[in-house]
DRENPA-3360 file (N, C-alpha, C; in nm, 2 decimals, always signed):
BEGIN
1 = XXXXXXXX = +3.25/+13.78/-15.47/+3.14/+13.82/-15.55/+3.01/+13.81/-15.48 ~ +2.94/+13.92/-15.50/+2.80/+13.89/-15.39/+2.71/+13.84/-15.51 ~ +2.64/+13.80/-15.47/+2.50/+13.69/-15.51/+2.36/+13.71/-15.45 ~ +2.26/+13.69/-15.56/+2.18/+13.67/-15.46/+2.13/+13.50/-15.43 ~ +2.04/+13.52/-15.30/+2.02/+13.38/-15.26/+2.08/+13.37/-15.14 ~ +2.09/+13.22/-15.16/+2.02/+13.14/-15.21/+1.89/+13.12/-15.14 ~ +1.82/+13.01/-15.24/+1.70/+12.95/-15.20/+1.55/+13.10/-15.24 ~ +1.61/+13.10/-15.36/+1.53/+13.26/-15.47/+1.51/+13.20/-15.56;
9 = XXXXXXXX = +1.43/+13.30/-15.62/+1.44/+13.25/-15.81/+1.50/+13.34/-15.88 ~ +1.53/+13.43/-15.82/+1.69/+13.50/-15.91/+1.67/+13.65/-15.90 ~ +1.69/+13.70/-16.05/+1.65/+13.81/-16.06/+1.60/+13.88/-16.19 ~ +1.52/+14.03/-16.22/+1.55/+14.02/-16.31/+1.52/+14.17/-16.35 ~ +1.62/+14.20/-16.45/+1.62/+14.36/-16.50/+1.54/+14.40/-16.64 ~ +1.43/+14.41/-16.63/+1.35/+14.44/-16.74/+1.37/+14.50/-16.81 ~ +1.44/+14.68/-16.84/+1.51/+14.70/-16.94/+1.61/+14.67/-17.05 ~ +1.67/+14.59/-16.94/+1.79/+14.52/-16.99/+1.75/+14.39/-17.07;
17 = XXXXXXXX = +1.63/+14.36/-17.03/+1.61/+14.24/-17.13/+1.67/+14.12/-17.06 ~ +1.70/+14.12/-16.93/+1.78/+14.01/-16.84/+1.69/+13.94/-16.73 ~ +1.71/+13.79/-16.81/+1.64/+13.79/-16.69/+1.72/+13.59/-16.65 ~ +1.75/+13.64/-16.50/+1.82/+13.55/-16.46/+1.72/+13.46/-16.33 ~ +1.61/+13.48/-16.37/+1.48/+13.35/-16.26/+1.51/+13.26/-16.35 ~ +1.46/+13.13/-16.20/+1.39/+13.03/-16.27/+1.22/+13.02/-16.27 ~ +1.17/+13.10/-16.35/+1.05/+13.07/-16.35/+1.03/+13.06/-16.55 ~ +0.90/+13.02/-16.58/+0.85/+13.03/-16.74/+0.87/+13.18/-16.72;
25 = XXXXXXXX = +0.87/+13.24/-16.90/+0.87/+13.37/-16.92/+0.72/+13.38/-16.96 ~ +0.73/+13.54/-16.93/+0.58/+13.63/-16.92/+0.60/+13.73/-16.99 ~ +0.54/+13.83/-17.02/+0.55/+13.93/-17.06/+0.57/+14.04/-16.98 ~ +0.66/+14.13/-16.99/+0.70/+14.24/-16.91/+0.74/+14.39/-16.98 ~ +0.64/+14.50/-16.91/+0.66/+14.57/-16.99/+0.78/+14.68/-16.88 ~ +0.91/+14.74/-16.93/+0.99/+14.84/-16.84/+0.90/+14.99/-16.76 ~ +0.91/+14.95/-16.65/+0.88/+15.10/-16.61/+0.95/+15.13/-16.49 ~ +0.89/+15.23/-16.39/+1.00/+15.24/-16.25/+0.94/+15.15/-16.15;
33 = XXXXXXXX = +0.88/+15.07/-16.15/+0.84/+15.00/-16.04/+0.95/+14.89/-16.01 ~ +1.02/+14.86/-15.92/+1.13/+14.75/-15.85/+1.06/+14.73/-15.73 ~ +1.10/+14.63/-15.72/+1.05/+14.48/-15.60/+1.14/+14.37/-15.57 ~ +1.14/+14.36/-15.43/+1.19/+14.26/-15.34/+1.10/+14.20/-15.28 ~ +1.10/+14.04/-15.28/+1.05/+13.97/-15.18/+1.14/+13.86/-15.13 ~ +1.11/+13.79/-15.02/+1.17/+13.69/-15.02/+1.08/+13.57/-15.08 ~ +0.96/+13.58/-15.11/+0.88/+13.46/-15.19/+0.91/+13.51/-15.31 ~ +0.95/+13.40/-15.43/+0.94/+13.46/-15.55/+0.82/+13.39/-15.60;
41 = XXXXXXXX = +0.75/+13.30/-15.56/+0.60/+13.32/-15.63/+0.51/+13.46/-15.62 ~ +0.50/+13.48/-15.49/+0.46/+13.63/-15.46/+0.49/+13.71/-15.57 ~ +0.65/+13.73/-15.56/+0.74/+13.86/-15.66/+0.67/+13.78/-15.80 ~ +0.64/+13.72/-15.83/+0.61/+13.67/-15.99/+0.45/+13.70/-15.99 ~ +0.37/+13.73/-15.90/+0.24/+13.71/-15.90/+0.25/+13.89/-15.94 ~ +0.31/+13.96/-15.82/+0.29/+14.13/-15.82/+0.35/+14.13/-15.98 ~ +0.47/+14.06/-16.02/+0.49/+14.13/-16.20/+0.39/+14.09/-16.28 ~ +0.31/+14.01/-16.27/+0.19/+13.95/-16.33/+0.08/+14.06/-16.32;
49 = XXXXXXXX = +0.04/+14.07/-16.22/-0.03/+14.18/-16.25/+0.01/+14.32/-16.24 ~ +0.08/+14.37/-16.25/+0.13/+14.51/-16.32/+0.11/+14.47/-16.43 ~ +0.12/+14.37/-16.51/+0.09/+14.39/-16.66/-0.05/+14.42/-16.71 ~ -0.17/+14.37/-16.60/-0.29/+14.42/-16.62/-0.32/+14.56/-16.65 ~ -0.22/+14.64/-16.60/-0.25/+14.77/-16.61/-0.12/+14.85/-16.74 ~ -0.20/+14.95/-16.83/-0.13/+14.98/-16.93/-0.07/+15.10/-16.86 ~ +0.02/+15.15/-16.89/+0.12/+15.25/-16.88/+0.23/+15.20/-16.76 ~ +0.16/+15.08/-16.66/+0.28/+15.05/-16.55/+0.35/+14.95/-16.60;
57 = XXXXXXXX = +0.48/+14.97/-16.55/+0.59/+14.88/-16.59/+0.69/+14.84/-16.46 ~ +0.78/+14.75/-16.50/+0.92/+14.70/-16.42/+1.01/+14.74/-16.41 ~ +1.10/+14.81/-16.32/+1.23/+14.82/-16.39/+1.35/+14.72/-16.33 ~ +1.31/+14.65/-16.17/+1.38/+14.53/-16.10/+1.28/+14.47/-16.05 ~ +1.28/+14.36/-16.05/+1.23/+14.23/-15.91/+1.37/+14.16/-15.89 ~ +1.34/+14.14/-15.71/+1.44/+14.07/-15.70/+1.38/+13.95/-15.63 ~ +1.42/+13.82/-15.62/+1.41/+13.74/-15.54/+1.50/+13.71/-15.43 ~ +1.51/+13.80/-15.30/+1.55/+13.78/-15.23/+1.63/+13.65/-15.16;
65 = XXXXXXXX = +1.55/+13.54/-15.15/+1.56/+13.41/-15.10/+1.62/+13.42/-14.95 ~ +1.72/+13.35/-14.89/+1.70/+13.35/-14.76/+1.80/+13.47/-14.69 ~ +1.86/+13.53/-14.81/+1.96/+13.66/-14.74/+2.09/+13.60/-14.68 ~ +2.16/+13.48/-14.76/+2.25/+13.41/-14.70/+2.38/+13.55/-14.74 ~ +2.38/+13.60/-14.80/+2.50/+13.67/-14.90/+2.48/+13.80/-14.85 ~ +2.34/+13.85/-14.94/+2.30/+14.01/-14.95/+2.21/+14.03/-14.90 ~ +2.12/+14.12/-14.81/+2.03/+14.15/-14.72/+1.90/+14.27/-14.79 ~ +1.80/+14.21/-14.72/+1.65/+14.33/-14.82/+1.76/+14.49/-14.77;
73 = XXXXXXXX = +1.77/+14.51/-14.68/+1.83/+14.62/-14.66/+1.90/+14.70/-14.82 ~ +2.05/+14.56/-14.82/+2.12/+14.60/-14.94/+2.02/+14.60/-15.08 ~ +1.92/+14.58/-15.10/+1.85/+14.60/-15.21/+1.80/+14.70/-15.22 ~ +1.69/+14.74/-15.11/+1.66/+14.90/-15.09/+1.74/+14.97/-15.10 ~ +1.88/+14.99/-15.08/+1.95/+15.07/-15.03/+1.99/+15.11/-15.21 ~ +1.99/+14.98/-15.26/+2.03/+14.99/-15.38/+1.97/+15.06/-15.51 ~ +1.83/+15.06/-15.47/+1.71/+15.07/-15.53/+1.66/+15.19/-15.51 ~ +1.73/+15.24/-15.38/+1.68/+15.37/-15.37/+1.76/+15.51/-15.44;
81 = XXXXXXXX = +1.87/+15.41/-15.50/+1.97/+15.51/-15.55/+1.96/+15.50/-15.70 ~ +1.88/+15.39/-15.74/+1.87/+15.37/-15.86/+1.80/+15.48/-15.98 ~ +1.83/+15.57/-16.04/+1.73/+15.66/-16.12/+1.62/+15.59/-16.19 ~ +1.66/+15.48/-16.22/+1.52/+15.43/-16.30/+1.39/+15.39/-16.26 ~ +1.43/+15.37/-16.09/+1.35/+15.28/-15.96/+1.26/+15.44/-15.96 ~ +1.10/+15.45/-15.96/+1.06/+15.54/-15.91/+0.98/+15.51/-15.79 ~ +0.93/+15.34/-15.77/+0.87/+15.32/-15.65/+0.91/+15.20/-15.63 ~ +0.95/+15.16/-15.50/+0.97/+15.04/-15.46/+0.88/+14.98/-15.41;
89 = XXXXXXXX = +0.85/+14.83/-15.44/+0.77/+14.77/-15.35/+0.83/+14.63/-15.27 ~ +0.80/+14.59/-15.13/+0.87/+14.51/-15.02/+0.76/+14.39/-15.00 ~ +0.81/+14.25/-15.02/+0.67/+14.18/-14.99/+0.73/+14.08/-14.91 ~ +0.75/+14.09/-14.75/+0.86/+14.08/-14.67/+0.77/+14.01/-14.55 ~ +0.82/+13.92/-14.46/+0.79/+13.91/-14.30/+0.92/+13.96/-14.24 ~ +1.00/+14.03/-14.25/+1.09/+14.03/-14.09/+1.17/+14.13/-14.19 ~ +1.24/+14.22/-14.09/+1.36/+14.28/-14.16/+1.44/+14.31/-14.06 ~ +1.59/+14.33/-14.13/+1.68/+14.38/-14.03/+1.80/+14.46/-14.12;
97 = XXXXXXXX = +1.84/+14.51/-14.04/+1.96/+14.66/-14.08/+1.89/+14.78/-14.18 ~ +1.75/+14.77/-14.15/+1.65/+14.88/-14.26/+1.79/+14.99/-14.25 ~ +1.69/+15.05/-14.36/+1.82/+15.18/-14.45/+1.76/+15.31/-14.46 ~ +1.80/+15.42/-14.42/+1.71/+15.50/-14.38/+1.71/+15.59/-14.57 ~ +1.57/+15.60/-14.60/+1.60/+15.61/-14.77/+1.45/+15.72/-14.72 ~ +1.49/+15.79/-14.85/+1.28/+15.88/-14.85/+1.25/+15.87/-15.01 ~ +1.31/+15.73/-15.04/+1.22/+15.71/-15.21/+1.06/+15.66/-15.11 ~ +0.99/+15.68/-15.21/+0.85/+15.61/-15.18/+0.88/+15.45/-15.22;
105 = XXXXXXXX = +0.81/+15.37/-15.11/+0.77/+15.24/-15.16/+0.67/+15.19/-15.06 ~ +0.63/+15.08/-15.07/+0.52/+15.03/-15.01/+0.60/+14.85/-14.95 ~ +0.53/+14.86/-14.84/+0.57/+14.74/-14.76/+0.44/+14.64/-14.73 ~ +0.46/+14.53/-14.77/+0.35/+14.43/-14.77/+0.37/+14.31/-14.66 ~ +0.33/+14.30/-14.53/+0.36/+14.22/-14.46/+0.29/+14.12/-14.42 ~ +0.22/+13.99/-14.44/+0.14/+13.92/-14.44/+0.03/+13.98/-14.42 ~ -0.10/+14.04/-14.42/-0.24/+14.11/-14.38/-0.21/+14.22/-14.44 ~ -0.10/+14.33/-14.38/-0.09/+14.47/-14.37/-0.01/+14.50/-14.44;
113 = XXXX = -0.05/+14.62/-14.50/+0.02/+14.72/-14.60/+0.06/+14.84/-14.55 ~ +0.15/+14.90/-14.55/+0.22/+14.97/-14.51/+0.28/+15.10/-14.62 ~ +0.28/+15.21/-14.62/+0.27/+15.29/-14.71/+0.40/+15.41/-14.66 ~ +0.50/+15.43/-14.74/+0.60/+15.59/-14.66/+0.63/+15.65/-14.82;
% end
């Protein structure tokens, strides 16, 4: 069975009303935006504020953690196939086995933002 993790705060599917982090609950509203980081303070900070803004929503965050199992690759790759995902966002230092996808998302790598 693949997993994520460890050393994450989990995951979670806003539609679905699932949510398997360990962090307090917040308010989340569903939309197409999905996210991977390997920091889940980060990933908790970016769902935090998408709620400042009305009409944007969630549809995954994931907490990557150290990619012992499943790799940022296999998430995009995942995410890119997902109909509900309309933009991905990556809040990442290093990657490896990228996936070659033409969903739009945005890559955030310590200073620099990165845009395809």
């Amino acid at each position: 069975m693949t997993v994520v993790g460890p050393n994450g705060l989990g995951y979670v599917n806003v539609p679905r009303s699932l949510s398997l982090m360990m962090s307090s609950g917040y308010d989340r509203r569903a939309g197409g935006i999905s996210a991977v980081s390997y920091s889940g303070g980060m990933l908790l900070g970016v769902s935090r504020a998408v709620w400042a803004y009305d009409g944007v929503g969630i549809n995954l965050i994931v907490s990557a953690g150290n990619e012992a199992v499943t790799h940022l690759a296999d998430y995009v790759d995942f995410l890119a196939g997902d109909p509900a995902t309309t933009s991905i966002g990556l809040i990442i230092d290093k990657t490896r086995n990228w996936p070659a996808t033409n969903s739009p998302f945005v890559v955030s790598s310590g200073m620099a933002t990165h845009c395809t």
